[in-house]
C-alpha positions as CSV (number, residue, x, y, z in Angstrom):
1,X,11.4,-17.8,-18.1
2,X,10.7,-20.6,-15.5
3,X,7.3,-21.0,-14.2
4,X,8.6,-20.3,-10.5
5,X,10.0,-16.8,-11.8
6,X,7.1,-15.7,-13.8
7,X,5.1,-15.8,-10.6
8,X,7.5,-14.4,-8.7
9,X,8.4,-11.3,-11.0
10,X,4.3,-11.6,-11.1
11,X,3.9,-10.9,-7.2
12,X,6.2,-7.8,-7.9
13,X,8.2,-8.2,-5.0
14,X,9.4,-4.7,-5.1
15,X,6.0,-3.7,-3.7
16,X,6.3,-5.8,-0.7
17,X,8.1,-3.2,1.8
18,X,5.9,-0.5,1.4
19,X,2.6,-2.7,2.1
20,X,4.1,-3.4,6.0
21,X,4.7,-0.3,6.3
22,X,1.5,0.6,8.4
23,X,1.5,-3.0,10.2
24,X,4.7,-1.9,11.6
25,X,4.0,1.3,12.6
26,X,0.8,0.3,14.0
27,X,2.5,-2.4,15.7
28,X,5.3,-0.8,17.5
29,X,3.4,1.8,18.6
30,X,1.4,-0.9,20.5
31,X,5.2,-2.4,21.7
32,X,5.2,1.3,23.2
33,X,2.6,0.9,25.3
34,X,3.8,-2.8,26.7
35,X,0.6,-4.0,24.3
36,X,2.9,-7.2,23.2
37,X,2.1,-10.0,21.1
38,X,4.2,-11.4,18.2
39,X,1.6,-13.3,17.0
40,X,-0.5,-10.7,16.3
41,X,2.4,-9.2,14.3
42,X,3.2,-12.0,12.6
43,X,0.3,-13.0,10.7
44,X,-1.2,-9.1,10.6
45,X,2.2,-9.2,8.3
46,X,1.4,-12.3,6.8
47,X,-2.0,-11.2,6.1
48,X,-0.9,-7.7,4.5
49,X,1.7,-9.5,2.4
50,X,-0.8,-11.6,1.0
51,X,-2.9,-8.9,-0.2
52,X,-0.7,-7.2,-1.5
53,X,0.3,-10.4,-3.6
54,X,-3.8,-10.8,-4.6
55,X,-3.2,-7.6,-5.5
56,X,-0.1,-7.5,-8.3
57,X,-1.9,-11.0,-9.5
58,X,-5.7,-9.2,-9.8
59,X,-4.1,-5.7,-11.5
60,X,-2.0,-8.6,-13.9
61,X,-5.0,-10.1,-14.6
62,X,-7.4,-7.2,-14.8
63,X,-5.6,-5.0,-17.2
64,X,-3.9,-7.4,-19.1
65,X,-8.1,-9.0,-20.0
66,X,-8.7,-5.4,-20.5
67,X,-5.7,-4.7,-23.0
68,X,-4.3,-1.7,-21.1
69,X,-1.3,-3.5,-20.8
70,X,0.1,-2.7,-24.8
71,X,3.1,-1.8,-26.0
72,X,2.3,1.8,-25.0
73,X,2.6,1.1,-21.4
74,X,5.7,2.8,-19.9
75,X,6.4,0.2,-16.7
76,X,7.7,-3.4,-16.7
77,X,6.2,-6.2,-18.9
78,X,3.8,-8.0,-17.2
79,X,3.2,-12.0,-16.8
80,X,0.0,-12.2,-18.6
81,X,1.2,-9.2,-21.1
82,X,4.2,-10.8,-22.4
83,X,2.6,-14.3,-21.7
84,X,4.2,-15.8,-19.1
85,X,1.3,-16.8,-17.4
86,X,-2.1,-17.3,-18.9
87,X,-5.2,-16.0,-17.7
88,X,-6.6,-18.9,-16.6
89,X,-3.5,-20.0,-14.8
90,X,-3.8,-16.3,-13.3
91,X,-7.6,-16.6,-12.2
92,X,-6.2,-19.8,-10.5
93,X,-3.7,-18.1,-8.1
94,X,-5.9,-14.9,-7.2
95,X,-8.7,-17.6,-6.2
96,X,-5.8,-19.9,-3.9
97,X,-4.1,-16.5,-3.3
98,X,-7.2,-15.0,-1.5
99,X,-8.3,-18.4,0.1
100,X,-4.7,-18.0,1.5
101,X,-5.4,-14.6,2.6
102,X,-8.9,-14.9,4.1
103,X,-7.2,-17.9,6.1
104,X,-4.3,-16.1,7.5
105,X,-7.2,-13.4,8.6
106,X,-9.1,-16.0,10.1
107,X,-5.9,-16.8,12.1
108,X,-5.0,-13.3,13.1
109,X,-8.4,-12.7,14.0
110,X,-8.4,-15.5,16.2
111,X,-5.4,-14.5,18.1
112,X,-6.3,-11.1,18.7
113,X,-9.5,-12.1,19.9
114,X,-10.0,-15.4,20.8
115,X,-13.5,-16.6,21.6
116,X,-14.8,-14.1,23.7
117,X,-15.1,-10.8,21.4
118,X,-17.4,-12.1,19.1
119,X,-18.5,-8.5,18.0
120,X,-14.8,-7.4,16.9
121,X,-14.4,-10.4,15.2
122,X,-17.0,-10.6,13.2
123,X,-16.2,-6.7,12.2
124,X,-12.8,-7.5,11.5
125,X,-13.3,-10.6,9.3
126,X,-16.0,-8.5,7.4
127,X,-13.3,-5.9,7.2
128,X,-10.9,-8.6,5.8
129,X,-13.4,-9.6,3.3
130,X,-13.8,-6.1,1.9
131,X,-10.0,-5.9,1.9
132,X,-9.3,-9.2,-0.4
133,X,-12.4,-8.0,-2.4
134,X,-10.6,-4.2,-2.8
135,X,-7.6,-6.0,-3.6
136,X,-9.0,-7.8,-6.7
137,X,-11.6,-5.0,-7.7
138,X,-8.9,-2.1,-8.3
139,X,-9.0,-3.7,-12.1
140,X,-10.9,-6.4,-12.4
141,X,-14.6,-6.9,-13.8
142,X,-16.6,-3.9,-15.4
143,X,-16.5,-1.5,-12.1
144,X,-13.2,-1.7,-11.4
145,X,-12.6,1.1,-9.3
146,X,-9.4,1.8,-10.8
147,X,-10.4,2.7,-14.1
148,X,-13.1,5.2,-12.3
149,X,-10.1,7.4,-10.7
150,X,-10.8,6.4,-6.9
151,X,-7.8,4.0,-6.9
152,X,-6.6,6.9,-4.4
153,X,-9.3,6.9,-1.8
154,X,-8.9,3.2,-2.0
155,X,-5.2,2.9,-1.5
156,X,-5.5,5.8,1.4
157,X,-8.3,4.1,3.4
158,X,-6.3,0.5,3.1
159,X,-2.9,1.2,3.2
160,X,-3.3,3.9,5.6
161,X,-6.6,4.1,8.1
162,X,-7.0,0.3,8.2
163,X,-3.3,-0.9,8.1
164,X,-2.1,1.5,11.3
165,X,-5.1,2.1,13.1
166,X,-6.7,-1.9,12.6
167,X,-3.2,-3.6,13.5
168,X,-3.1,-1.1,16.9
169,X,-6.7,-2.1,17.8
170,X,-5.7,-5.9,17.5
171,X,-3.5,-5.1,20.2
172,X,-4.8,-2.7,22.2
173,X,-9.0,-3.3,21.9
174,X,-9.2,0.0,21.6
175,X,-8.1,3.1,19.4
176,X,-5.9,5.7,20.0
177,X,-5.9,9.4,18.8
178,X,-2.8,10.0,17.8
179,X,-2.0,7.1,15.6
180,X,-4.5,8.7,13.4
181,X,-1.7,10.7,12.5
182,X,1.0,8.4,11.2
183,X,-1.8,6.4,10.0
184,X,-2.4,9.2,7.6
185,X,0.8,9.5,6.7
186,X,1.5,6.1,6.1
187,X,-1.7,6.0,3.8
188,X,-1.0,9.6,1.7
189,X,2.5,7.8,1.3
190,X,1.5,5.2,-0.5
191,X,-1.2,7.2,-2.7
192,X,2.1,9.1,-3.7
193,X,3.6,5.8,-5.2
194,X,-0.3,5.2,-7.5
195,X,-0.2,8.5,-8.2
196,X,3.7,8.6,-9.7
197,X,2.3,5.3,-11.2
198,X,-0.4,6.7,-13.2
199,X,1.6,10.2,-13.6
200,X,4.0,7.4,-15.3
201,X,1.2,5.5,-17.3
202,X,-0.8,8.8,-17.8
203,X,-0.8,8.2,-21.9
204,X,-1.2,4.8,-22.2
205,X,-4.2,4.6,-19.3
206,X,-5.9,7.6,-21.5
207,X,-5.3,5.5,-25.0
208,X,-7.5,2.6,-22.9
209,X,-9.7,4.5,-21.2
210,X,-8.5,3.7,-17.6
211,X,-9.3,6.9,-15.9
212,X,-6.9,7.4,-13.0
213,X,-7.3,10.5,-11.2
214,X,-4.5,11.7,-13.0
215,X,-6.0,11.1,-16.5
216,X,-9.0,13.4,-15.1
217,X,-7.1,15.9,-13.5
218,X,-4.0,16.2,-15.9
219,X,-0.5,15.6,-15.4
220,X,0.8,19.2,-13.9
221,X,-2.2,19.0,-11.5
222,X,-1.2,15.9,-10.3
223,X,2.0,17.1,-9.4
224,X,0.9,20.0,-7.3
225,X,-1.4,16.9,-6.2
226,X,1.8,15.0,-5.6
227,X,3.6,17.3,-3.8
228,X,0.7,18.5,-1.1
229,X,0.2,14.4,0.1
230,X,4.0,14.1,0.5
231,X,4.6,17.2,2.5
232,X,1.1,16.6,4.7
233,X,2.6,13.4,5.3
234,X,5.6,14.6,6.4
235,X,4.3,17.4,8.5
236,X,2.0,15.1,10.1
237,X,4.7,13.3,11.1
238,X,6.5,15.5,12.8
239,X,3.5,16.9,14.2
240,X,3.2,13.5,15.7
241,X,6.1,13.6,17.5
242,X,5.7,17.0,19.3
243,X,2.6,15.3,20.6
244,X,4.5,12.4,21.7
245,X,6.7,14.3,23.7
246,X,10.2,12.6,21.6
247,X,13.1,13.5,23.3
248,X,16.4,15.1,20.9
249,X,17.3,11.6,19.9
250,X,14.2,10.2,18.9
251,X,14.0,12.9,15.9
252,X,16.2,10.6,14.1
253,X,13.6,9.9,12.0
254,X,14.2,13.1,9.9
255,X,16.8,11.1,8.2
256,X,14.0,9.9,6.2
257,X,13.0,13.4,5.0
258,X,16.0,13.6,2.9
259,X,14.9,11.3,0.0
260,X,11.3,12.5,0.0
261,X,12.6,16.5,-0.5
262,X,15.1,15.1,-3.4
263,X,12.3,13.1,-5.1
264,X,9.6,16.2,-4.6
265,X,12.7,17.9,-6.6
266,X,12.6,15.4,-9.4
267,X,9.5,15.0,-10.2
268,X,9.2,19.2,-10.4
269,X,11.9,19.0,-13.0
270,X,10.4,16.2,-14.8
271,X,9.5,16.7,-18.3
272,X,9.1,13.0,-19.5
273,X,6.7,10.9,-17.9
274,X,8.7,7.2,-18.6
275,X,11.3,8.4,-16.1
276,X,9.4,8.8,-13.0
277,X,9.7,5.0,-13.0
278,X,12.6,5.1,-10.7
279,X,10.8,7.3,-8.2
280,X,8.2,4.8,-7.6
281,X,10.8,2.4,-5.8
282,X,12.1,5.3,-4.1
283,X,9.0,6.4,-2.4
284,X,8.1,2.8,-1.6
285,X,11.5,2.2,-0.4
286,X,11.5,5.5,1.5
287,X,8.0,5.3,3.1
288,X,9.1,1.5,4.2
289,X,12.6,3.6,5.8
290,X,10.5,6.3,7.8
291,X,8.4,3.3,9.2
292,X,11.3,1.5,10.3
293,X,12.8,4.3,11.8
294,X,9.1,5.3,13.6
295,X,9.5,1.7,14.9
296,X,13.1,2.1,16.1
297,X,12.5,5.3,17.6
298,X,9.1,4.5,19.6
299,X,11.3,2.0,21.6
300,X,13.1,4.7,23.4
């Protein structure tokens, strides 16, 4: 394998779509409003993206130092597992990765606020700090969160409170009280993809004493678990466009119900962990669809 593709299959592309999911949504619902600014979206996207990178290369890193990556783990190989990359070469790119990151922040923060909000920027380049530092601790170091089960919480208050409801304040200066509610849903959507993760990697995480909430909680408990954050989600959701007043039309965005009710389906039937690994992509994939749609929809 080339050096250019190890990195690449390193960043796990795949996860990309669902970490914009909440920029967008935050984002659009800002366009709704006439609250404008494509550079504010841009490198909030840019930003997002590259944390999400810091984050495949730390979880490489972390659990590959650690050993939990082994020939008992159900998912793809990974670049320092099968040896693709070396661990220094690793350390290198989460350091230039997050120096990348912290950057584009910088940039972001700068557009949304210029020179003259000196309060919000501060709080918001704090709050970018924590995120890079989240981003690498998940795995990394002897209290990785991960390995403690609150990989969850983590994943919620990131993917969900700060990506929607941080991206709208950029824009607006101010928060709103019903974003709260797709920002929720945006955030319980991507703890369903950890959780099917670690349902996945229950096993292996146990054999090396990564304790994912599902490792503490069991596997048929985590899919009751499973199924209550998808169908909150969704309800909230809905519930958020009876507040918004959608007209017929604007319900389009049920289309995106369909895959979620098939996987919730699946995963009851399931009997053998390995093959939930197709339903991560599809709850990624299908959180990133809903988004869209929100976006699309918002517009009318």
């Amino acid at each position: 394998m080339s050096n250019t593709k190890a990195w690449l299959k390193a960043a796990r592309l795949r996860t990309l779509p669902l970490s914009v999911s909440g920029i967008l949504v935050g984002s659009f619902y800002a366009f709704s409003q006439g609250l404008i600014n494509y550079g504010i979206l841009g490198f909030a996207l840019l930003t997002t993206l590259g944390l999400q990178v810091l984050s495949n290369f730390a979880n490489d890193y972390g659990d590959g130092v650690k050993g939990t990556d082994n020939e008992n783990r159900i998912g793809p190989q990974r670049a320092i597992q099968s040896g693709a990359i070396t661990v220094k070469a690793m350390k290198k790119g989460i350091i230039i990765t997050s120096l990348l990151t912290l950057a584009s922040a910088i940039i972001l923060i700068y557009i949304a606020f210029g020179s003259d909000n000196f309060v919000y920027s501060l709080f918001f380049f704090i709050l970018g700090l924590a995120a890079i530092t989240a981003a690498i601790k998940y795995t990394v170091g002897n209290s990785a969160y991960g390995y403690k089960g609150l990989g969850d919480l983590f994943v919620f208050i990131f993917f969900g409170l700060v990506s929607v409801l941080g991206c709208y304040f950029l824009f607006a200066k101010q928060l709103n009280g019903l974003i709260v509610m797709p920002a929720i849903t945006i955030g319980l959507l991507s703890v369903a993809v950890l959780n099917l993760n670690n349902m996945r990697d229950q096993i292996s995480d146990a054999m090396s004493g990564k304790n994912t909430l599902v490792v503490k909680i069991g596997g048929q408990n985590a899919k009751i678990y499973h199924y209550t954050i998808i169908i909150t989600a969704l309800l909230l959701t809905l519930l958020f466009a009876v507040f918004l007043n959608f007209k017929p039309l604007q319900y389009i965005f049920l289309i995106a119900y369909v895959p979620f009710i098939m996987h919730i389906k699946t995963v009851a039937k399931n009997k053998i962990p390995k093959e939930l690994d197709p339903e991560l992509k599809k709850v990624a994939l299908g959180t990133f669809f809903l988004s869209v749609l929100l976006c699309i929809v918002l517009q009318f």
